[in-house]
C-alpha positions in Angstrom: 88.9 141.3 98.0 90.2 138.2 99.6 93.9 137.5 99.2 95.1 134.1 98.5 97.1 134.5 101.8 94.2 135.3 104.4 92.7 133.2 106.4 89.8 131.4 106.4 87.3 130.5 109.5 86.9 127.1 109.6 84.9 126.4 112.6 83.6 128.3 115.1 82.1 126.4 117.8 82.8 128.6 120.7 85.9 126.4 121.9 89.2 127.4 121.2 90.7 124.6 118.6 94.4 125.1 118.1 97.7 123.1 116.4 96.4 122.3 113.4 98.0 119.7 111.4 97.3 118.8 107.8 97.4 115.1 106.8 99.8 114.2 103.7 97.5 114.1 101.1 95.4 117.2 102.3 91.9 116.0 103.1 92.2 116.3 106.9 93.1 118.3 109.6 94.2 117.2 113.0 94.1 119.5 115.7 93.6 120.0 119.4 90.3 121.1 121.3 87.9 121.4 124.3 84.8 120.2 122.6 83.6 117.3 124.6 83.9 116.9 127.8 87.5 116.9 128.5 90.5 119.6 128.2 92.4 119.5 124.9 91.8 116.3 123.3 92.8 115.3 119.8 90.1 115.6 117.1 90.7 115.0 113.3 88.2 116.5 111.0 87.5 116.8 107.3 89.8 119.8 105.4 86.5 121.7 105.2 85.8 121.8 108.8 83.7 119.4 108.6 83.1 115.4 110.4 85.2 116.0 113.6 86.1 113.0 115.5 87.6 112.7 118.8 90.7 110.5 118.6 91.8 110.8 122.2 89.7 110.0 125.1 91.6 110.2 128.9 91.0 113.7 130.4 94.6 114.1 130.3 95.6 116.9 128.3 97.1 116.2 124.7 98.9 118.5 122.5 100.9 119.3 119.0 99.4 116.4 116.7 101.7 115.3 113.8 100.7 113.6 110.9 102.6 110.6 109.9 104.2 110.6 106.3 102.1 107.9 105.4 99.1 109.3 107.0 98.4 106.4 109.1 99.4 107.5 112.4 99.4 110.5 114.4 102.1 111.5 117.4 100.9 113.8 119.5 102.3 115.2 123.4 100.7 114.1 126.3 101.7 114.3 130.0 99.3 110.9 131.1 100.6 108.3 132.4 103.8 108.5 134.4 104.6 111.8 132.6 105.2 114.0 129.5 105.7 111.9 127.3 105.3 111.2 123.1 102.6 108.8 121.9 101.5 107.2 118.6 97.7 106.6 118.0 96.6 105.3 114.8 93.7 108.1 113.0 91.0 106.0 114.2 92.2 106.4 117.9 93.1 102.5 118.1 96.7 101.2 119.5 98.5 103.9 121.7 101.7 103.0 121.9 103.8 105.1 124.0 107.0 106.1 123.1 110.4 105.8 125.1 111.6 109.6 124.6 110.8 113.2 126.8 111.0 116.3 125.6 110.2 118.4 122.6 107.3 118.1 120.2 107.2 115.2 117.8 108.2 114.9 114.2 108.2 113.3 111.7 111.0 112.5 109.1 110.3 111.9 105.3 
């Protein structure tokens, strides 16, 4: 008997997908993977595992995708540019905006 508590495949594509993120309102996941091309890009999909869409596109890898409270935006970790460093990226993958700060995962306050 399944416990409320275990977990529960969601995909299985034969890449490793990891740092999932719920959205607010719990109809999305964002998480990073290896499914096109490139080396741990960030992909948001539908809570069911289904509709994944690549949201970052450089070949650079990104990492630890958090949902804004709003569910608007996304910050995820990237070292592109000149750098680790924390960027924005709206859920359709429109307006990177890099951030002035180094270090640590980003978060979100309420």
């Amino acid at each position: 008997m399944r416990m409320a508590t275990d977990p529960i495949l969601i995909r299985d594509v034969g890449t490793p997908d990891n740092a999932p993120a719920w959205s607010p309102d719990g109809t999305k996941i964002a998480f990073v993977s290896s499914l096109g091309p490139n080396l741990s890009e960030i992909y948001i999909m539908n809570a069911d595992g289904s509709n994944p869409i690549q949201i970052t596109h450089n070949g650079i890898p990104d990492f630890e995708p958090a949902w804004s409270p709003d569910g608007t935006l996304i910050a995820i970790s990237s070292s592109r540019d000149d750098g680790y460093g924390i960027y924005l990226i709206y859920v359709d993958g429109s307006n990177e905006i890099k951030l002035p700060v180094y270090g640590g995962g980003p978060a979100w306050s309420p």
